[in-house]
C-alpha positions as CSV (number, residue, x, y, z in Angstrom):
1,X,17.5,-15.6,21.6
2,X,19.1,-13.6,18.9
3,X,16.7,-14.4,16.5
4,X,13.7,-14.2,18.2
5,X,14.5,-10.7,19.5
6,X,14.7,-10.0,16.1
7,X,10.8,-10.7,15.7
8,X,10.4,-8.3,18.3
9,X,9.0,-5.4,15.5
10,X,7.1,-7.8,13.4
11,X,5.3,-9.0,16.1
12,X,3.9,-5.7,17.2
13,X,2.8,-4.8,14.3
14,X,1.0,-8.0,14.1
15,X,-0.1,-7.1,17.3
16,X,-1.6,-3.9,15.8
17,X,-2.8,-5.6,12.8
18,X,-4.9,-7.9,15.2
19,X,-6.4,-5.3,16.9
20,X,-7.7,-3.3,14.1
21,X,-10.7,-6.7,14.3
22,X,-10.7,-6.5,18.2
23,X,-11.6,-2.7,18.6
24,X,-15.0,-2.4,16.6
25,X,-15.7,-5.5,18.8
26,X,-15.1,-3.2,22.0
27,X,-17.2,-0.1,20.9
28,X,-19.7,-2.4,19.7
29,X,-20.4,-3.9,22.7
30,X,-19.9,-0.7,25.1
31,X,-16.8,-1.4,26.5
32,X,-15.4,2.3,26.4
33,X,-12.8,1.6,29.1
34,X,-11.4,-1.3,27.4
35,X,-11.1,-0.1,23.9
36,X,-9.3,3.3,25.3
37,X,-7.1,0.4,27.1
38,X,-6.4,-1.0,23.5
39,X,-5.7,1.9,21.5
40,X,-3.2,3.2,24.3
41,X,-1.4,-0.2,24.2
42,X,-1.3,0.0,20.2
43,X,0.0,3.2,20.1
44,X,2.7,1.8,22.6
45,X,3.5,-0.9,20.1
46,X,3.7,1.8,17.2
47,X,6.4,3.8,19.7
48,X,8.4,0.9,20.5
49,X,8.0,-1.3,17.5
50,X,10.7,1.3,15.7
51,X,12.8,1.7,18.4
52,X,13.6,-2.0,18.7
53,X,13.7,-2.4,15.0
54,X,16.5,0.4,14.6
55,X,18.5,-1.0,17.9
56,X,18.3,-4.3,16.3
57,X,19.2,-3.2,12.5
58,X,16.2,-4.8,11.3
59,X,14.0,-1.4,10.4
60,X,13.7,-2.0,6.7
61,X,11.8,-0.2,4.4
62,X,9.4,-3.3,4.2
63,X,8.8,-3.0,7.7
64,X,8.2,0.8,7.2
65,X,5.8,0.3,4.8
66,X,3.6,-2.5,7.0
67,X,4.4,0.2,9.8
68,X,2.5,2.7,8.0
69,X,-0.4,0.5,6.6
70,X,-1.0,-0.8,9.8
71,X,-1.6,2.4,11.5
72,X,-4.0,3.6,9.2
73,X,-6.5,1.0,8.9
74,X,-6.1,0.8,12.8
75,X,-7.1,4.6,13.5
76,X,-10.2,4.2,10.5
77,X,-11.3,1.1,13.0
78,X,-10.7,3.0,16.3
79,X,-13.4,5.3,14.6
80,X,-15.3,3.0,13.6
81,X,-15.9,1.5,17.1
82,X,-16.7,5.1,18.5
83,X,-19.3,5.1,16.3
84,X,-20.4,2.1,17.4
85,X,-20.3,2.9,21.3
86,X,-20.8,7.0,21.1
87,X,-22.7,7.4,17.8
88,X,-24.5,10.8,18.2
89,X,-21.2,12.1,19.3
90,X,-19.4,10.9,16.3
91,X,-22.3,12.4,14.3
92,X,-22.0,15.9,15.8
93,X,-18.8,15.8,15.0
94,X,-18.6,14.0,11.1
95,X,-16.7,17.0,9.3
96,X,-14.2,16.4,11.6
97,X,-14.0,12.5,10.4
98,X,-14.6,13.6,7.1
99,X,-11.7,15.9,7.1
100,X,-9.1,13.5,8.6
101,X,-10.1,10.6,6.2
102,X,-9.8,13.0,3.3
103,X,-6.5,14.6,4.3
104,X,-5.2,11.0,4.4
105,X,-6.6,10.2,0.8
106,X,-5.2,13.7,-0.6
107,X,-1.6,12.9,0.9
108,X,-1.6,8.9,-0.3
109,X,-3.3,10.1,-3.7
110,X,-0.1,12.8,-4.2
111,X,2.9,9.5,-3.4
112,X,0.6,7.4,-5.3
113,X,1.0,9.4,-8.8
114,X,4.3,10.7,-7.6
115,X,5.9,7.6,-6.4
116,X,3.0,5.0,-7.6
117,X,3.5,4.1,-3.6
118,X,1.7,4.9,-0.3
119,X,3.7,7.1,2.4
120,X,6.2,5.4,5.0
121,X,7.3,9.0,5.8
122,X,6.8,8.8,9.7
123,X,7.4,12.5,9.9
124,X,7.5,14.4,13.5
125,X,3.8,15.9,12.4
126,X,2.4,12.1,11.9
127,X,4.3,11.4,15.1
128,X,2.0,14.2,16.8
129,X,-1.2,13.7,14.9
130,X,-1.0,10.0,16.5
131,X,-0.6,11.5,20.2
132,X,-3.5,13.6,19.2
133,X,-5.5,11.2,18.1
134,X,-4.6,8.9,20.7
135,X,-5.6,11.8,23.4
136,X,-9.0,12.2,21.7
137,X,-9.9,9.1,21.1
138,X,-9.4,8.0,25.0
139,X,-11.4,10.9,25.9
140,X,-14.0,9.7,23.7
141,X,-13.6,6.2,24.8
142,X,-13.8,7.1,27.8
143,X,-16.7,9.1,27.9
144,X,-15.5,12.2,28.3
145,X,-16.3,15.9,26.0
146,X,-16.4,15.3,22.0
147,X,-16.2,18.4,21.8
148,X,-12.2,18.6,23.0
149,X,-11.9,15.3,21.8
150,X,-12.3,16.0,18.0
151,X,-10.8,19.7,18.4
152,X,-8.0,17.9,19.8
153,X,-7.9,15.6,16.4
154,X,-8.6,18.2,14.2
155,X,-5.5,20.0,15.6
156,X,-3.3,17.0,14.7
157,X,-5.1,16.3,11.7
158,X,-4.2,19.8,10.8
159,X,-0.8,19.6,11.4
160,X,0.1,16.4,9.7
161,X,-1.2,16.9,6.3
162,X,0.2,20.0,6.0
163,X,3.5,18.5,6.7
164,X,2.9,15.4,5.3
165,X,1.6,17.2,1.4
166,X,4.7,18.9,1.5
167,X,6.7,16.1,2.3
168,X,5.4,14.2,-0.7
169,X,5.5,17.2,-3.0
170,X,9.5,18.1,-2.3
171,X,10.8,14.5,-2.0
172,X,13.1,13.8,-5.7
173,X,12.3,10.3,-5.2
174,X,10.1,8.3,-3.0
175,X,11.6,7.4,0.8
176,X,11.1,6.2,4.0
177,X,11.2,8.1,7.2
178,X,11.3,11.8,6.2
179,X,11.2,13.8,9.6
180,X,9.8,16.9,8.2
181,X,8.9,18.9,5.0
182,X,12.2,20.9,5.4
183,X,14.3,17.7,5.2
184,X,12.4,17.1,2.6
185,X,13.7,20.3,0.9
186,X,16.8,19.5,2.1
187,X,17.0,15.7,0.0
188,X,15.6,17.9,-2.9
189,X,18.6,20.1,-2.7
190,X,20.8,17.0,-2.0
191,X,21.6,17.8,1.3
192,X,21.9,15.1,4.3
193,X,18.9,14.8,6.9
194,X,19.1,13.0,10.3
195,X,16.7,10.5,10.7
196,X,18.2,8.9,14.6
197,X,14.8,10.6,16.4
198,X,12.6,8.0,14.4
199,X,10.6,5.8,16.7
């Protein structure tokens, strides 16, 4: 049992990985309700996928890392397939896309020549720019205003690179699970940071 619980995290994440193929499937076909369905149970498994690695001591950097490449290719596909099933709203709204994706590139760009590595920060800020996102794209999903929906991203969007730049920029050396840029500062200065609120 011991061992198998111990797959618990991997598993999600697999689980994630999977549905980053299933969701274009969803908005392709129309089914708004479902694919809302699917994004709020992978967000569940992002939440709980870090809680269970940390209770079970298994939350390597490794894990991080797929933790962190997993969710961004699934929120690029959760786009993609509300373009498929609410295209003019998605085209209304493309700066907003635009911006996000090119926040992400700026922040992975900055560890990249830094660190020659993508993030794994999973700061508070990319903790709320995934509820955001989340929020907006049910509402979108679900048929509801794209006009709150991608003010509602933008707003997390916002938040998270800002963070998430700084992070990058003040980190001496390239780490995993960062809550904020003023821990960041603080591992500059050589200072401890708490890290037990991680999900």
């Amino acid at each position: 049992m011991g061992a198998i619980a111990r797959k618990i995290p991997a598993t999600l994440i697999a689980f994630r990985a999977l549905m980053i193929l299933v969701v274009p499937v969803l908005g392709w076909y129309g089914h708004g309700y479902f694919l809302a369905f699917v994004i709020l149970a992978a967000t569940l498994s992002d939440i709980f996928d870090g809680i269970i690695a940390r209770r079970l001591g298994v939350s390597t950097t490794n894990l991080r890392k797929a933790d962190s490449t997993v969710d961004l290719f699934f929120w690029l596909s959760s786009m993609t397939a509300l373009y498929f099933l609410r295209p003019d709203d998605v085209m209304r709204n493309l700066i907003i896309v635009f911006y996000a994706v090119a926040a992400e590139i700026i922040e992975q760009l900055i560890s990249l020549l830094r660190f020659h590595r993508m993030t794994a920060t999973h700061a508070r800020s990319a903790k709320f720019m995934g509820l955001c996102l989340l929020v907006g794209m049910m509402v979108l999903a679900c048929y509801g205003s794209s006009a709150v929906a991608f003010w509602i991203i933008g707003i997390g969007v916002t938040v998270s690179i800002f963070d998430g730049c700084a992070i990058v920029v003040l980190l001496p050396a390239w780490e995993a699970d960062v809550p904020s840029a003023w821990e960041a500062w603080r591992m500059r200065e050589g200072l401890p940071i708490r890290r037990h609120w991680l999900g």
